[in-house]
C-alpha positions, 0 to 999 in steps of 0.5 A: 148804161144798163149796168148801172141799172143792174146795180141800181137794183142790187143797192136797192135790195141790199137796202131793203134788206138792212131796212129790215135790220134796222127795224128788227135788230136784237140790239142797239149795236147791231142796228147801228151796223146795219145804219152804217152800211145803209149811208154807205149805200147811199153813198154809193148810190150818190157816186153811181147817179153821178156818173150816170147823170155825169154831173161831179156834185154828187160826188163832193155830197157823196163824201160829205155824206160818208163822213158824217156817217163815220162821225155818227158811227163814232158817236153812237158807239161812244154813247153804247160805251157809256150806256154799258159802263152804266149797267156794270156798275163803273 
């Protein structure tokens, strides 16, 4: 028990620290980064309250979770892509 606590903790700073990423990130990319490893977070986070809590929903959310987050990775990376043709002049 007192281990999932201890990792409780450490998400919960990791997290706050790619909060600060996503806030100050030079760019749009290196925002988008730290967006992705926050939902992986979350995903985590999902899969830890389930086995503590011992329920197996959380897990099917956990997964639905990181795929739409894959999916909003692709998209934002394809809409940077674009943006980036734009300012080349293709």
């Amino acid at each position: 028990m007192s281990e999932l606590v201890i990792f409780a903790v450490f998400l919960a700073l990791l997290a706050a620290l790619l909060m600060v990423r996503v806030a100050k990130g030079p760019t749009a990319a290196d925002r988008m980064v730290a967006g992705d490893a926050a939902d992986t977070l979350i995903c985590c986070a999902m899969i830890l309250f389930s086995l503590f809590s011992g329920r197996g929903i959380y897990l099917d959310i956990s997964i639905v979770c990181a795929a739409f987050g894959f999916i909003d990775t692709m998209l934002v990376g394809r809409y940077l892509e674009k943006e980036r043709g734009k300012k080349d002049g293709n």
